[in-house]
C-alpha positions in Angstrom: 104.9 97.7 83.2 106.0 98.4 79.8 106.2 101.9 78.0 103.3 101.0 76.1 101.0 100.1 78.7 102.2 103.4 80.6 101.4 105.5 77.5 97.9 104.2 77.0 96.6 104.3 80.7 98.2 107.9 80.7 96.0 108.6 77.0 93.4 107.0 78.2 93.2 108.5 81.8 93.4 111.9 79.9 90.7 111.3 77.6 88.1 110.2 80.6 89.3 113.4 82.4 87.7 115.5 79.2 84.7 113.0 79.1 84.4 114.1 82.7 84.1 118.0 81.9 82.5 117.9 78.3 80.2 115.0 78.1 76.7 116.4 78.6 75.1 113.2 79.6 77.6 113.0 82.5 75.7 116.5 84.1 72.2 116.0 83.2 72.2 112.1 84.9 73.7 112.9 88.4 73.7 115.1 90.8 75.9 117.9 91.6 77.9 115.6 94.3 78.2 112.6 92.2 79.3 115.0 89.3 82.1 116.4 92.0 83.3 113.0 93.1 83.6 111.8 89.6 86.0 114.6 87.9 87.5 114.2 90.9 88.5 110.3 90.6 89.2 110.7 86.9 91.5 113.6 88.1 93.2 111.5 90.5 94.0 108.5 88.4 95.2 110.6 85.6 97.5 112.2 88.6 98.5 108.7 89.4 99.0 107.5 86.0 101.1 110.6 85.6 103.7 109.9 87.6 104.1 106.7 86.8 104.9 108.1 83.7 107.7 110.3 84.8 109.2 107.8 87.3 109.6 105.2 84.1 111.2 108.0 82.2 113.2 108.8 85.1 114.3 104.9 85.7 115.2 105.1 81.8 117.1 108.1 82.5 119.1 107.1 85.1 120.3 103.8 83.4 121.1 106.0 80.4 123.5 107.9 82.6 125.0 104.8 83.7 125.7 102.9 80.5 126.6 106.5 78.6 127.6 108.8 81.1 129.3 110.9 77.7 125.2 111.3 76.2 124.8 112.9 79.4 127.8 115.6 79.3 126.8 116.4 75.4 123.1 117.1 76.7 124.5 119.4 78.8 127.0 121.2 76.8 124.3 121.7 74.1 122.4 123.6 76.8 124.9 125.7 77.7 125.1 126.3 73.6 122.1 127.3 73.4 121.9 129.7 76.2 125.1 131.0 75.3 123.8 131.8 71.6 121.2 133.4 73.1 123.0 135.7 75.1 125.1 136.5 72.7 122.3 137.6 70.6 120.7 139.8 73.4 124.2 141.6 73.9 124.0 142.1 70.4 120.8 143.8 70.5 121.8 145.9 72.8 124.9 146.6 71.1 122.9 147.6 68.3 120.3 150.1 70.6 123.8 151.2 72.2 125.0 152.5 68.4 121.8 153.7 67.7 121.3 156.3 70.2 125.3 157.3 70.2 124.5 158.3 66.5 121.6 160.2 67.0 123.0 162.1 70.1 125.8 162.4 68.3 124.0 164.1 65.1 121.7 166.1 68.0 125.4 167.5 69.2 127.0 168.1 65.4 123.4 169.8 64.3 123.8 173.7 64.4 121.8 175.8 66.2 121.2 178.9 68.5 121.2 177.7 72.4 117.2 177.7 73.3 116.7 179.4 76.7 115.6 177.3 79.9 112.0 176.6 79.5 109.6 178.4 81.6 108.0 176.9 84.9 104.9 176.8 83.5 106.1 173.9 80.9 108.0 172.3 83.2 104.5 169.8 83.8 104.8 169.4 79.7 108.8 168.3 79.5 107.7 166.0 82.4 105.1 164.3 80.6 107.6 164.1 77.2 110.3 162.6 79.9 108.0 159.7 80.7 107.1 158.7 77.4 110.6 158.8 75.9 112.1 156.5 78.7 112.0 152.7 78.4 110.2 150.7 80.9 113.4 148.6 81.8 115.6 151.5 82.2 115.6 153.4 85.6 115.9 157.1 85.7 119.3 158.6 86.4 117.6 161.6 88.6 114.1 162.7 89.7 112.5 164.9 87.6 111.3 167.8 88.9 108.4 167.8 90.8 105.8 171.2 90.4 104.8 172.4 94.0 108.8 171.6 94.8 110.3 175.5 95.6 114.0 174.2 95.8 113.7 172.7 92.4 111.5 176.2 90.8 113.6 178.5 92.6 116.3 179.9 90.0 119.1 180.3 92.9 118.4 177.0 94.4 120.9 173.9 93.4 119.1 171.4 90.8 119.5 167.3 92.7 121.7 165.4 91.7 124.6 167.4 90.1 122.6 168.7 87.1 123.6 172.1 85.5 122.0 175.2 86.3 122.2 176.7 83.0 119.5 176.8 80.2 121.6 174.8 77.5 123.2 171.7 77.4 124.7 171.5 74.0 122.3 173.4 72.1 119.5 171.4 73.6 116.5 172.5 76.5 117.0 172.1 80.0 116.7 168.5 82.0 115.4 166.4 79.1 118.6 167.3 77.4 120.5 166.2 79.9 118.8 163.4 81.1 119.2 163.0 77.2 123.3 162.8 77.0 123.6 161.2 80.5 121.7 158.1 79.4 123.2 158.4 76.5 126.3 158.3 78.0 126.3 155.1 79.6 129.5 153.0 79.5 131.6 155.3 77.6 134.1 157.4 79.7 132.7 160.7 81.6 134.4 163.6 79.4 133.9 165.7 82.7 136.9 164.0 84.4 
């Protein structure tokens, strides 16, 4: 069969499959059953015709890669290109975001200002809520928040999870927001702790 042939029993299968479904005469003439079978053969032959399609395109391919085995190869190296680019262009996104929020931790550090006091229990519910919102969706949280009802979290002698400091201020900024704040900010640059 040649290309041509294949391309107009596939156009033409297709355009009997939407006869099929939007041609009203076709509903108001049979009944449901015969309606059924018919999508269903029109269906089938454009299936058919389908993948006659792609096995000629695939024969085609194949003797490609045979007589120019070098078209191949630059196919492929463009694809990897092309990806490449695009990583390259997410990194540098991210790069971007990375500056970004450096900056504006770094300006929140510089910025002078009397050290708030650890917020009360009572608006810990509140900081929660302002935690959530400020956090990206792709980003998973460093530590658990802390949970009301939870006594070892409330209680002022008990030891916050996961290593966070006990004391009101963390560089002239409130509680766990400001440290969740400069840990995630903190990501991929060397831990001045150490």
């Amino acid at each position: 069969a040649s290309s041509s042939q294949i391309v107009d029993d596939f156009e033409n299968s297709f355009q009997a499959c939407l006869a099929a479904v939007t041609n009203p005469d076709y509903f108001y003439v049979r009944d449901s059953e015969e309606v059924k079978t018919g999508v269903e053969q029109t269906i089938q032959r454009f299936l058919d015709v389908a993948k006659q399609m792609e096995c000629f395109f695939l024969q085609k391919r194949l003797v490609l890669s045979a007589q120019k085995p070098e078209q191949i190869v630059m196919e492929d190296n463009t694809e990897l290109k092309n990806e490449l680019a695009r990583k390259e262009q997410l990194l540098q996104k991210y790069h971007e975001k990375i500056h970004f929020w450096q900056s504006l931790l770094n300006d929140t550090n510089n910025a002078p200002g009397p050290p708030q006091q650890q917020p009360q229990m009572q608006q810990q519910p509140q900081l929660q809520q302002q935690l959530q919102q400020q956090q990206p969706q792709q980003q998973q949280p460093l530590q658990q928040p802390p949970q009301p009802g939870n006594p070892q979290v409330m209680q002022p002698g008990a030891p916050m999870q996961q290593g966070m400091p006990m004391n009101g201020t963390v560089q002239g900024l409130p509680g766990p927001l400001a440290y969740l704040e400069r840990t995630t900010s903190n990501i991929g640059m060397p831990d001045s702790r150490r």
